[in-house]
C-alpha positions in Angstrom: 0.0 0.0 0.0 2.9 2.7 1.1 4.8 1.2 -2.2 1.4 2.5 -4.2 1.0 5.7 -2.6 4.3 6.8 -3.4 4.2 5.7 -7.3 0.4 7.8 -7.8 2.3 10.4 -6.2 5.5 10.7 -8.1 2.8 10.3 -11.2 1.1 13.4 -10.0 4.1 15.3 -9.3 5.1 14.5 -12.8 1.5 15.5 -14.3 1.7 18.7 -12.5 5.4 19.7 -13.8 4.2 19.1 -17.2 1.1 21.2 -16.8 3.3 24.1 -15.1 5.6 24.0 -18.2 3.3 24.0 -21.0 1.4 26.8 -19.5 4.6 28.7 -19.1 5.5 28.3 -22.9 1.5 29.7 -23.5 2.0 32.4 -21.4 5.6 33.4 -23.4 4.0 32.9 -26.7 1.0 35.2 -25.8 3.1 38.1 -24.7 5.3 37.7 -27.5 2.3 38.5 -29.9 2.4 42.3 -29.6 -0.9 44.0 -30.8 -1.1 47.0 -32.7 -4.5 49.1 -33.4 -4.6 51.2 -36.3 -7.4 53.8 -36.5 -8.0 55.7 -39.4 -10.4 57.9 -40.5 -11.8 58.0 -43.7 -10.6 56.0 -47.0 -8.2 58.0 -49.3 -5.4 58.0 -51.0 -3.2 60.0 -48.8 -4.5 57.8 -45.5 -4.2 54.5 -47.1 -0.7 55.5 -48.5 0.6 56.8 -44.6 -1.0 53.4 -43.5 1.1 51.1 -45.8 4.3 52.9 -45.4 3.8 52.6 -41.5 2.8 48.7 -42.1 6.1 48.2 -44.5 8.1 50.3 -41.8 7.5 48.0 -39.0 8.1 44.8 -41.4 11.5 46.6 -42.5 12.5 47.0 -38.9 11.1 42.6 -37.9 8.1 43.4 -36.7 5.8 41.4 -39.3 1.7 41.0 -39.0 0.9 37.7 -38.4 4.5 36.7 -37.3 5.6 38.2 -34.2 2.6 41.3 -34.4 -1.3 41.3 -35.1 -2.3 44.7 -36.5 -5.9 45.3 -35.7 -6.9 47.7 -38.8 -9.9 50.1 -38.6 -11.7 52.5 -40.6 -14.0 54.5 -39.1 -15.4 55.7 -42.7 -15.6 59.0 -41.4 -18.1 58.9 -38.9 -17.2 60.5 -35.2 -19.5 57.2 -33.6 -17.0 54.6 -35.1 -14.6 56.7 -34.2 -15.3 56.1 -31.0 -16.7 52.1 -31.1 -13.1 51.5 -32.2 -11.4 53.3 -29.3 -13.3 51.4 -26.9 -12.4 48.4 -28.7 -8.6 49.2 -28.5 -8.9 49.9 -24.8 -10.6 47.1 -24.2 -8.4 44.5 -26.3 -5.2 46.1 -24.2 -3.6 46.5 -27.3 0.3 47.7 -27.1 0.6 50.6 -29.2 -2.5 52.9 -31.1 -1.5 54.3 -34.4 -4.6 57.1 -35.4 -4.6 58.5 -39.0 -5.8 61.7 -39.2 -6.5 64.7 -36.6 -10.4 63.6 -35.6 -10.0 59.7 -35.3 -6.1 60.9 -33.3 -8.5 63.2 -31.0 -11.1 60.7 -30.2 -8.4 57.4 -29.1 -6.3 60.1 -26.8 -9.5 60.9 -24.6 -10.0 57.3 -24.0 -6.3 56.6 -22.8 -3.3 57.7 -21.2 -1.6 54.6 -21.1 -1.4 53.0 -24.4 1.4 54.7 -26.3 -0.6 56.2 -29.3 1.4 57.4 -32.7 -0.4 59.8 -34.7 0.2 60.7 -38.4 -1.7 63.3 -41.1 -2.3 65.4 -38.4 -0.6 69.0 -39.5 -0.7 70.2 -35.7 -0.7 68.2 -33.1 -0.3 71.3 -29.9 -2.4 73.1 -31.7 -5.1 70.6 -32.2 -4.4 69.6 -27.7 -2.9 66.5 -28.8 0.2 67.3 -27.1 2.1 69.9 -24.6 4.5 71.0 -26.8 5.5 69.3 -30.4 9.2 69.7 -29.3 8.5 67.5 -25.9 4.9 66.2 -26.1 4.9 65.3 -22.5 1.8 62.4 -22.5 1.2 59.2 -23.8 1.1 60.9 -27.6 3.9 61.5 -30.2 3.9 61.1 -34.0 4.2 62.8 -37.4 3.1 66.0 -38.9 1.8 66.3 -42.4 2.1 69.9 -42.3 2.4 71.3 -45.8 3.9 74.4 -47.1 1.1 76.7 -47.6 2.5 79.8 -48.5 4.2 78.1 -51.1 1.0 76.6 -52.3 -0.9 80.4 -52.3 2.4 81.0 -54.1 2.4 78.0 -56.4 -2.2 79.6 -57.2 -0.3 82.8 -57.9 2.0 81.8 -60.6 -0.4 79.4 -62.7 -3.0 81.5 -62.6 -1.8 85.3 -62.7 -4.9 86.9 -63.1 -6.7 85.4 -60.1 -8.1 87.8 -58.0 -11.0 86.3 -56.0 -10.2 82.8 -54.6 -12.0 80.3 -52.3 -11.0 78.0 -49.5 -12.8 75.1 -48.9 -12.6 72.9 -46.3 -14.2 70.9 -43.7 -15.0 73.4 -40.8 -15.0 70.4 -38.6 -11.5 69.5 -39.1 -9.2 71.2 -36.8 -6.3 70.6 -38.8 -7.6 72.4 -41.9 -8.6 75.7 -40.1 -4.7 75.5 -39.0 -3.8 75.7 -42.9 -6.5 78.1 -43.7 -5.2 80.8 -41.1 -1.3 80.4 -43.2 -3.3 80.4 -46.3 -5.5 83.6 -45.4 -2.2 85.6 -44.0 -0.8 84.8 -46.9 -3.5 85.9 -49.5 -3.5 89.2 -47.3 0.5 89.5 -48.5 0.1 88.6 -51.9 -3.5 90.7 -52.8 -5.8 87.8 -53.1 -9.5 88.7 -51.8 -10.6 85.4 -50.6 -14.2 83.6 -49.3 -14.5 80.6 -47.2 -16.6 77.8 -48.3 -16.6 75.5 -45.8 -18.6 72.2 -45.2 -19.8 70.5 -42.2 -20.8 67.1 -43.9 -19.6 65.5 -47.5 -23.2 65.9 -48.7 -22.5 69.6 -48.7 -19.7 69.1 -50.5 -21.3 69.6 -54.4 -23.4 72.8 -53.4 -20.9 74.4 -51.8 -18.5 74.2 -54.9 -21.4 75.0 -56.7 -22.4 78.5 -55.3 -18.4 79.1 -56.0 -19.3 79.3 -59.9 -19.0 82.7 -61.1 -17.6 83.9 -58.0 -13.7 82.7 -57.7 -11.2 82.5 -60.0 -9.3 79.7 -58.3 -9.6 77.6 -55.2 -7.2 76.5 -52.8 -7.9 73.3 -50.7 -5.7 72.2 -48.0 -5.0 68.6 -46.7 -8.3 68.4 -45.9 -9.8 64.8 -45.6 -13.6 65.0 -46.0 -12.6 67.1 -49.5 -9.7 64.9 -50.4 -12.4 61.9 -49.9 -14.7 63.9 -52.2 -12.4 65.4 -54.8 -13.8 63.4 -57.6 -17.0 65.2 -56.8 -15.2 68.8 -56.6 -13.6 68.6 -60.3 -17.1 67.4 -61.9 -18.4 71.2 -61.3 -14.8 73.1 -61.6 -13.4 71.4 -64.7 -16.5 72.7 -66.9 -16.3 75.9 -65.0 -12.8 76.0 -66.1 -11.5 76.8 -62.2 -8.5 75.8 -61.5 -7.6 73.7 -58.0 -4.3 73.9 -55.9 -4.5 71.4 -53.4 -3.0 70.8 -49.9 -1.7 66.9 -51.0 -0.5 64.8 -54.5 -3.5 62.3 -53.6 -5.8 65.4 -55.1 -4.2 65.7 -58.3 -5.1 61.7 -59.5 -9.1 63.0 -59.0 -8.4 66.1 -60.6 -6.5 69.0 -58.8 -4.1 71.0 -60.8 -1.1 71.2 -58.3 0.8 71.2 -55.2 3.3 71.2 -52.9 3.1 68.1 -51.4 4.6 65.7 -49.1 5.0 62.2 -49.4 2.3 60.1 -47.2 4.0 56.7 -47.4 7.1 58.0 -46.3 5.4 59.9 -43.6 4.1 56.5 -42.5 7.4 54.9 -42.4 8.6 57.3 -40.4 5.8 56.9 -37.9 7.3 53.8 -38.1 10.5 54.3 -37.0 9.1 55.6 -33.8 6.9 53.1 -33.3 10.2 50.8 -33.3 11.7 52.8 -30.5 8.8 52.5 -28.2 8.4 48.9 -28.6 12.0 48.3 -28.3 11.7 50.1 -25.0 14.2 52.9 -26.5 12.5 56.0 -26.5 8.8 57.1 -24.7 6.2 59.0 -26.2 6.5 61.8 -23.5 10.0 62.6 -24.8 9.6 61.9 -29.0 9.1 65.0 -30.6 6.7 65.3 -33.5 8.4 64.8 -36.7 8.3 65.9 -40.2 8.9 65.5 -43.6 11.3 67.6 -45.5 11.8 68.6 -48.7 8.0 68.9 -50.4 8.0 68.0 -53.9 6.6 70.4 -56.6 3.6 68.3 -58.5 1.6 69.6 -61.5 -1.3 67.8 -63.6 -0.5 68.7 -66.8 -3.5 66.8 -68.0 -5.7 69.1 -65.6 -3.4 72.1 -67.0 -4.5 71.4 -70.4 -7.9 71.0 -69.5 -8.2 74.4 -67.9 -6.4 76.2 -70.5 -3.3 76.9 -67.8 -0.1 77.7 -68.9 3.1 76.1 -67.2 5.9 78.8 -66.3 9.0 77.4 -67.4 10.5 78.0 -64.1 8.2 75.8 -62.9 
């Protein structure tokens, strides 16, 4: 009987240093998975292109989906509610770092938490839009890249393709934080250079055609800045100004594929890789939110749709 009781219990030890083990090796798998949530806005060109470079960045650096990361993609099409239903989601899956795509879908995930290290991109001021402190030391849980444009350049760029402009309109979304920023540079601007100017703003994209509709007759050019509920509706925008032969400078390259005439852009998929890079740091433990400042792209690139050009009747400066 005492031989039997000691066999069952060397067997049960046995059992139960198995069981410790494989639950170890679980528990090591699990918290080598690290999850990533990506929010984005709306669907666009300049969006989607800022998400796969950040996607390609992380896969340049090791950190592959499906192999040692799960990215958890979401688009909130545009609508403030998903916006929101997606946060909660993050928040509630623990995920280990937030990328947000744009200023609104980047203001809704920082009010739901201060822990998760969140990476923002396309968001042209992040102080300004109380993202962050300071974009030199951001001093929360928040850091990223800018996609701030040069505007004057692009007022400057309206001036030179279309000399006699003398009445212009900005449109934009008046919900979107990050395009009054532009439109304040782009007004002080207009002041220097001479340009009368009228805002045409929209609150929703189904305001979009009769708002660029009421500009017909009235403007001689309109300037639109990296706007995303316009960008997402561009198509829409050159259907009344091509025939109206007004011409388009836009904020972003994305525009000029629907339509838009030209720009001083910057290049989104290279502003997502170098979200990237930061996203690297933190997960590497190198570097902390708190103390990355926001970053930028250098060195805009001049872009011109000569088929738009030709279209409109605009003449290329050869210094251009």
């Amino acid at each position: 009987m005492k031989k039997l009781f000691i066999t069952l219990s060397i067997a049960i030890l046995s059992i139960a240093s198995c069981s410790k083990t494989d639950t170890s090796s679980a528990n090591n798998e699990n918290t080598g998975n690290i999850k990533i949530g990506i929010i984005q806005l709306v669907e666009h060109s300049a969006l989607d292109q800022a998400n796969k470079g950040f996607v390609d960045g992380l896969k340049e650096a090791g950190y592959e989906d499906g192999k040692n990361i799960t990215i958890d993609y979401q688009n909130a099409q545009g609508e403030q509610a998903n916006c929101i239903t997606i946060s909660q989601k993050f928040v509630n899956d623990r995920v280990n770092l937030i990328l947000a795509i744009a200023t609104p879908a980047a203001q809704t995930i920082a009010n739901f938490t201060k822990e998760i290290p969140i990476l923002i991109t396309a968001v042209t001021d992040p102080a300004d839009s109380k993202l962050v402190a300071d974009n030199n030391m951001p001093g929360g849980n928040v850091t990223g890249t800018s996609d701030l444009t040069p505007v004057k350049e692009q007022i400057d760029l309206l001036k030179k393709l279309v000399p006699s402009a003398r009445n212009i309109a900005f449109l934009y979304s008046s919900s979107e934080q990050n395009s009054k920023f532009q439109i304040d540079i782009a007004k002080a601007k207009a002041d220097e250079v001479g340009l009368t100017y009228v805002d045409a703003t929209i609150t929703n994209p189904n305001d979009l055609q009769q708002v660029v509709q009421s500009l017909i007759g009235k403007v001689d050019a309109i300037y639109v800045p990296t706007d995303n509920m316009v960008s997402a509706g561009m198509a829409n925008v050159i259907a009344i100004t091509d025939p109206a032969k007004i011409p388009v400078i836009c904020g972003e390259a994305a525009m000029l594929k629907a339509g838009g005439l030209a720009t001083y852009g910057i290049d989104y998929y290279e502003l997502g890789k170098l979200t990237a890079n930061q996203a690297v740091k933190i997960l590497k433990g190198e570097a902390k939110p708190a103390e990355m400042p926001i970053e930028y792209i250098q060195n805009p690139v001049l872009e011109i749709n000569t088929n738009a050009a030709q279209k409109l009747g605009v003449r290329i400066p050869t210094d251009l």
